[in-house]
C-alpha positions in Angstrom: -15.5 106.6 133.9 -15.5 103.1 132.7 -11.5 102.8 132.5 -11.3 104.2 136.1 -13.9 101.8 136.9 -12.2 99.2 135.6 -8.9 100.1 136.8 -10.3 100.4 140.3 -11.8 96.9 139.8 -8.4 94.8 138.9 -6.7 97.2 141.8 -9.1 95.7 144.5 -9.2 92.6 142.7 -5.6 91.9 143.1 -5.3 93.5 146.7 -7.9 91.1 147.7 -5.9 87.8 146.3 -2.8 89.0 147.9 -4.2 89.4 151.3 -6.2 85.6 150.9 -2.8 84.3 150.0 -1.0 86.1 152.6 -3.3 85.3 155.2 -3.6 81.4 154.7 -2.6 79.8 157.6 0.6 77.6 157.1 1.6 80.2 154.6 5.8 80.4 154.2 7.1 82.9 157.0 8.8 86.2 156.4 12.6 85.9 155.6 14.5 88.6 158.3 17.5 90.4 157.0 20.6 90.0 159.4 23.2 92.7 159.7 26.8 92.0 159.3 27.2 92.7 163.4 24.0 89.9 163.8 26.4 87.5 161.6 29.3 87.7 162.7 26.7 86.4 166.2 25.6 83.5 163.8 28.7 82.2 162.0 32.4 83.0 162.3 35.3 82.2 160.5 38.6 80.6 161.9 42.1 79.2 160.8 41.7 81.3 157.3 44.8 80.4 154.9 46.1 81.7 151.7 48.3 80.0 150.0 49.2 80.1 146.1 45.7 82.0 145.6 43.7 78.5 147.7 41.8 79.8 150.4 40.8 77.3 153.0 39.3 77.8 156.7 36.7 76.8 158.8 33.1 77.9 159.0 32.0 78.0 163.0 28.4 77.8 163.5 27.5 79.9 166.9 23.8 79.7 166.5 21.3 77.4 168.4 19.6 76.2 165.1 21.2 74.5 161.5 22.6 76.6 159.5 22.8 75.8 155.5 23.5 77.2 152.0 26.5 79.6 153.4 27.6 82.0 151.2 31.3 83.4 151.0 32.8 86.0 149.4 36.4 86.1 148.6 38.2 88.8 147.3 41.5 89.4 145.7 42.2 92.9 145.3 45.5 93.7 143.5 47.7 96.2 145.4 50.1 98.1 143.1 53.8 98.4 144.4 54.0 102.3 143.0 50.0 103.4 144.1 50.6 106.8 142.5 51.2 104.7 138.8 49.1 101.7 138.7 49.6 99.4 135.4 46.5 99.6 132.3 44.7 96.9 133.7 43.7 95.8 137.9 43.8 92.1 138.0 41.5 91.9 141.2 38.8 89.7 141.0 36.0 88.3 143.2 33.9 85.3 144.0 30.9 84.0 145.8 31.6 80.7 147.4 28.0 78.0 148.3 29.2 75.3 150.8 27.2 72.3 150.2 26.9 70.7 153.5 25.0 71.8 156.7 26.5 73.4 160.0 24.6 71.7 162.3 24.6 74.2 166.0 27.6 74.9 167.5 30.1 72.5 165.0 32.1 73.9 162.4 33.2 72.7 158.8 36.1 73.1 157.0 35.8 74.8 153.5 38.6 75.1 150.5 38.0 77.5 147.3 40.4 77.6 144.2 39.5 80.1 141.6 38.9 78.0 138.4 41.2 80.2 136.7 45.0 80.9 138.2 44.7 85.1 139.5 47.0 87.0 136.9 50.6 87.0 137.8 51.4 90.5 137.1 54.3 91.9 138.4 54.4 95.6 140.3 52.0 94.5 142.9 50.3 92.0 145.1 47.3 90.4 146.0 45.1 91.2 149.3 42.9 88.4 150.0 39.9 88.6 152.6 37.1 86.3 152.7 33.5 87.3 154.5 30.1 85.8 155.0 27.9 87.3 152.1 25.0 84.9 153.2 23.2 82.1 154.8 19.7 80.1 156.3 19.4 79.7 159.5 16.8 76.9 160.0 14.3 78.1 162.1 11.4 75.2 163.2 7.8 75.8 162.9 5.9 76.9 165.9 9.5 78.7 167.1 
């Protein structure tokens, strides 16, 4: 009886200091999760070149509020010439790309990622490129 008692002790214990800090006012609000469809609402991407494995574009902020801390994703996935006999080793690779300044609403910025390492040269293939948003803030202002 005593280690239930004591278990049910810490249990309420710690139930009741997570609903004191959850329920002090001015406490940080709830981060919402965005679908790719709500986004592609929120930022967009325009004038995407690839050129000698540089990717550059610009990052269009649609939203009503700053946007900051955008995420990218760019991809190079190898394509084999012969599918059906790919070579020992895929030289695809992938990276997640922070831009450092701040879309303010409706402006947009230009952005320019260079692996930090040449992509393979291998021959028997090529490379796709795409580049998505993997991630953002939207700045929302107290009291909104």
């Amino acid at each position: 009886m005593g280690f239930l008692h004591e278990r049910w002790t810490r249990l309420v214990m710690a139930s009741s200091s997570a609903w004191i800090l959850l329920s002090t006012p001015g406490s940080v609000q709830p981060q919402s999760v965005k679908t790719h469809e709500d986004a592609r609402q929120v930022l967009v991407l325009e004038k995407v070149v690839v050129k000698n494995g540089t990717v550059s574009g610009e990052v269009i902020n649609r939203s009503p509020r700053l946007v900051r801390a955008v995420q990218l994703f760019i991809r190079y996935t190898w394509l084999w010439d012969a599918e059906t006999k790919p070579g020992k080793q895929d030289p695809s690779s992938s990276f997640y790309y922070t831009l450092r300044e701040e879309i303010k609403p409706g402006a947009r910025i230009p952005f320019m990622f260079e692996p930090s390492s040449p992509l393979a040269r291998n021959g028997g293939g090529r490379y796709e490129t795409s580049v998505s948003v993997a991630g953002f803030t939207e700045v929302i202002p107290q009291g909104s």
